[in-house]
ROTI-10449 format. One record per residue (C-alpha): residue number from 1; residue in one letter; chain; y negated, x negated, z. Coordinates in nm, 4 decimals, always signed. Layout:
// residues N
MARKE  nr rest kette       py       px       pz
MARKE NUM    a     A        Y        X        Z
...
//
This chain:
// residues 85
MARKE  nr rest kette       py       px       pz
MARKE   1    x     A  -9.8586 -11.6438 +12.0809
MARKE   2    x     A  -9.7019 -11.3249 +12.1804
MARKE   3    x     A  -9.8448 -11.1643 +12.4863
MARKE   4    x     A  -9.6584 -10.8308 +12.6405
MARKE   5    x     A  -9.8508 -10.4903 +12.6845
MARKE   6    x     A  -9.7744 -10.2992 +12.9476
MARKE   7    x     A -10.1087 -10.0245 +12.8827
MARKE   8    x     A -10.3048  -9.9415 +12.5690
MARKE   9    x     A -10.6066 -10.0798 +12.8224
MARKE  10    x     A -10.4206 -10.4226 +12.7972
MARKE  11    x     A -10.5653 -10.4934 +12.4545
MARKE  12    x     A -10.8909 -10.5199 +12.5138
MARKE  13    x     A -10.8884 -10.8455 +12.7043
MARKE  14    x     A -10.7288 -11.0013 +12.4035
MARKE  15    x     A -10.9465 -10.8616 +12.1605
MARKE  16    x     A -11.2560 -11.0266 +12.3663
MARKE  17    x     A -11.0441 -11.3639 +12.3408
MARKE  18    x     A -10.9907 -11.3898 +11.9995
MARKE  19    x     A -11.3816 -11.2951 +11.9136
MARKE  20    x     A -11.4881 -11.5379 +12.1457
MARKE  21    x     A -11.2255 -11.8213 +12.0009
MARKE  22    x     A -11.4041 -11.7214 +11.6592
MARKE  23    x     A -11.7462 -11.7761 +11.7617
MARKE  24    x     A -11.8354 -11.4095 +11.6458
MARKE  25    x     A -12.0694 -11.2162 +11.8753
MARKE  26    x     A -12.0355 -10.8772 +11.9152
MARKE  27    x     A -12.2658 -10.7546 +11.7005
MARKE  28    x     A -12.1687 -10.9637 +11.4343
MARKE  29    x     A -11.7707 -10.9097 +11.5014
MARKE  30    x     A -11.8885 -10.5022 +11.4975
MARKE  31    x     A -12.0153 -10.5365 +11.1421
MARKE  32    x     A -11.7737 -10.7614 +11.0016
MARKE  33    x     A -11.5018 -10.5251 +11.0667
MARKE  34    x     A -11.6821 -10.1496 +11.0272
MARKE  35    x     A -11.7161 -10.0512 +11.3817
MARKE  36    x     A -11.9820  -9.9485 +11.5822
MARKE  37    x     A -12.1046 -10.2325 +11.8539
MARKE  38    x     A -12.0580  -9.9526 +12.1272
MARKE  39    x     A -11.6907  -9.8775 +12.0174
MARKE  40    x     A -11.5989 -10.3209 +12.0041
MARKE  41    x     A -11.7783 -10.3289 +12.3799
MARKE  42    x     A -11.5614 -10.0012 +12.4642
MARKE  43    x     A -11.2306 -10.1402 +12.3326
MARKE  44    x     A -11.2691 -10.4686 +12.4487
MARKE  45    x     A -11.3490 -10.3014 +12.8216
MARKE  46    x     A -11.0292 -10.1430 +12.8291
MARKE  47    x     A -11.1337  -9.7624 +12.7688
MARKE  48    x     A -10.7867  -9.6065 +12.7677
MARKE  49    x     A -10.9864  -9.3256 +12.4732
MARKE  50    x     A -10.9996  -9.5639 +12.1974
MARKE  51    x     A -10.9390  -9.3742 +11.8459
MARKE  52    x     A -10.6433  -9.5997 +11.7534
MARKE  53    x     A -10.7207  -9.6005 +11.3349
MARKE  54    x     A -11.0301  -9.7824 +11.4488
MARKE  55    x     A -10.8715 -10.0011 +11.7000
MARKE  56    x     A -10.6285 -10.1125 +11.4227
MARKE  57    x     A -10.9672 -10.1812 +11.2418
MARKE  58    x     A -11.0747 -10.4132 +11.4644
MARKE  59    x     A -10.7425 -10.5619 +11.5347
MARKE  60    x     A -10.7213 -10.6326 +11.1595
MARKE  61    x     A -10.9694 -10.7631 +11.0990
MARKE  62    x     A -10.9868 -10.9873 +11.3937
MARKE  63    x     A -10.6395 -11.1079 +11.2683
MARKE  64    x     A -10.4436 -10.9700 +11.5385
MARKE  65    x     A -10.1088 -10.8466 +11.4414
MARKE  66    x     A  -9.9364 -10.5803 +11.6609
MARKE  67    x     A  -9.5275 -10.6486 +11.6615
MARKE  68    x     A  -9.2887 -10.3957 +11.8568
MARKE  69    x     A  -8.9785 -10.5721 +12.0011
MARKE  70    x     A  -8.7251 -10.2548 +11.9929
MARKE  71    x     A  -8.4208 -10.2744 +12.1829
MARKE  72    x     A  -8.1757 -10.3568 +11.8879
MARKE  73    x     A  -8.0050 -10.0322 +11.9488
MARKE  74    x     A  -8.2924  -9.7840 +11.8060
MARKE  75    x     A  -8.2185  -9.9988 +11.4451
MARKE  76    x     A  -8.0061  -9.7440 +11.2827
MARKE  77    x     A  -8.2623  -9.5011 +11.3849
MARKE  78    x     A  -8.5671  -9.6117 +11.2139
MARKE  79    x     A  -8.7244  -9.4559 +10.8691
MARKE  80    x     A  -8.5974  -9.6336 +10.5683
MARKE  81    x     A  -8.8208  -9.9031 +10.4022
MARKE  82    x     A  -8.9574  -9.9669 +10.7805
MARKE  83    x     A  -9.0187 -10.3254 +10.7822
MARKE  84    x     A  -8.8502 -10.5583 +11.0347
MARKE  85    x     A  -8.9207 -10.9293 +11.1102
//
């Protein structure tokens, strides 16, 4: 399912959904993936001052993938060896 994000605050929501589809409390979902408790509860909350190496923590190991659509135009502008789907 791909879901559009307007806000960095947007994620949080989503994060909350996909624990809760898992069955994981937060506690549990906290440890599993090397985060505080407090930081999960903050992200999935929607504080807009999440450090995002941590958020990417959580995202990965919730199994949440973040994909960029880019306008097709910015292609021949992107870093070689940047991977495209």
């Amino acid at each position: 399912m791909r879901i559009k994000l307007s806000k960095a605050t947007d994620i949080g929501p989503l994060v909350r959904a996909v624990r809760k589809a898992q069955k994981m409390r937060q506690d549990d979902t906290a440890g599993a993936v090397g985060v505080s408790e407090n930081f999960l509860s903050k992200i999935e909350h929607g504080a807009d001052k999440a450090q995002w190496n941590k958020l990417f923590q959580v995202l990965q190991g919730l199994g949440i993938h973040v994909v960029l659509d880019l306008p097709e135009e910015a292609r021949s502008y992107l870093p070689k060896g940047t991977e495209q789907s």
